[in-house]
C-alpha positions, 0 to 999 in steps of 0.5 A: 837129517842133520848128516845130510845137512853137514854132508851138504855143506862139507860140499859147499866148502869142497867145491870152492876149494875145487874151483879154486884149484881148477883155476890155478891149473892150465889144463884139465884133462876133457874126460871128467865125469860126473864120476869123477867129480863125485870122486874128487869131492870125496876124496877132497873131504880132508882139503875143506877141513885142513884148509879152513879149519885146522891150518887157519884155526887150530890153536898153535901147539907152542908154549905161550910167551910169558907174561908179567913177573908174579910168580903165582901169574907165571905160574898160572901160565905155566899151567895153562900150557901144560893142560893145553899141552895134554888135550893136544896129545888127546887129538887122535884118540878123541878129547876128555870132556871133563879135562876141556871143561877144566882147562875153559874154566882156568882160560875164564878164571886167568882172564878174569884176573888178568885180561891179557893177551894170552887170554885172548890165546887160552880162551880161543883154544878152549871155545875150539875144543869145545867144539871138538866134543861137540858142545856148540854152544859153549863154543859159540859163547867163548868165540864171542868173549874173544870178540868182543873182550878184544876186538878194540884191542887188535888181538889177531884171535877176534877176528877169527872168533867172529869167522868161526861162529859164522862158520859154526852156524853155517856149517854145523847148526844150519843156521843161515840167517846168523851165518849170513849175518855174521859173515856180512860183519866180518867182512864188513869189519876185517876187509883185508883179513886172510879169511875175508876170500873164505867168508866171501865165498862161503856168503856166495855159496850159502843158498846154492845147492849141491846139484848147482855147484857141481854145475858150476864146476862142470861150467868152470871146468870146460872154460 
């Protein structure tokens, strides 16, 4: 059950990148079946993933910018980056659930002494890896810390934070009530943000089954 959830889903998101593209191309080739169209969409699994998720999403691999003069701050920077540094290395062969839940604990540990921006960074990643080994929950928890922590601030990691526990919700736990919810507040309180379109569209989209947005490509594609 829950494949075929994340199935339609993953749909949902591949149709609208499909839309997107088709739009952006002056011609269309007329012989497009709905074999075609069921090979596109597998084999654009990889585009909603990219697009949405790791290019917009995935914490940046740099060392972080330092901040302050104490040795033991520099220091607990230093070290935040280095853990960082080896969970990356973990990406293709799968993270260490004890070496996130190690690193999330330093990321709270350093925001509760220090509260600035770089925390902002660290706690992001953690709530991200979190999701990574699949522990939702304290994903959703540690998004909501950035959001609220740092909103007020400007931080540009707040208002991703929200977009990824709508995102969370929509497309991994089915929850289409606090999707909805959540997406309403982003666009609501980011406008002009650069995930403002995919929130739109996603919110559009929510309640419109496969079989419908095949049909709307089917239609887009003939126009």
């Amino acid at each position: 059950m829950l494949k075929k959830i994340i199935a339609i889903k993953s749909i949902l998101g591949i149709i609208i990148v499909i839309l997107f593209l088709a739009s952006c191309t002056s011609e269309i080739s007329e012989s497009n079946t709905t074999s075609d169209i069921n090979i596109a969409i597998k084999n654009s699994s990889k585009i909603i993933n990219d697009s949405l998720i790791i290019n917009k999403i995935t914490p940046n691999k740099k060392p972080s910018v330092r901040i302050g003069t104490a040795p033991i701050r520099l220091a607990t920077q230093e070290k935040l980056d280095l853990m960082h540094e080896k969970l990356m290395n973990q990406m293709e062969t799968g993270f260490i659930k004890k070496n996130v839940v190690a690193y999330a604990k330093e990321a709270e540990l350093y925001m509760s002494i220090y509260g600035d921006s770089l925390a902002a960074e660290h706690l992001f990643n953690a709530a991200d890896l979190y999701r990574g080994i699949g522990d939702f929950t304290k994903a959703l928890d540690t998004w909501y810390i950035v959001y609220k922590s740092y909103d007020r601030d400007g931080h540009p990691k707040a208002p991703h934070a929200m977009f990824q526990c709508g995102f969370t919700y929509d497309s991994i736990l089915n929850n289409k009530y606090l999707a909805k919810t959540l997406y309403k507040m982003f666009l609501k309180r980011y406008p002009d943000h650069a995930l403002a379109k995919d929130a739109t569209l996603l919110l559009a989209n929510m309640d419109k089954s496969p079989e419908d947005l095949i049909k709307e490509f089917q239609k887009k594609n003939k126009q």
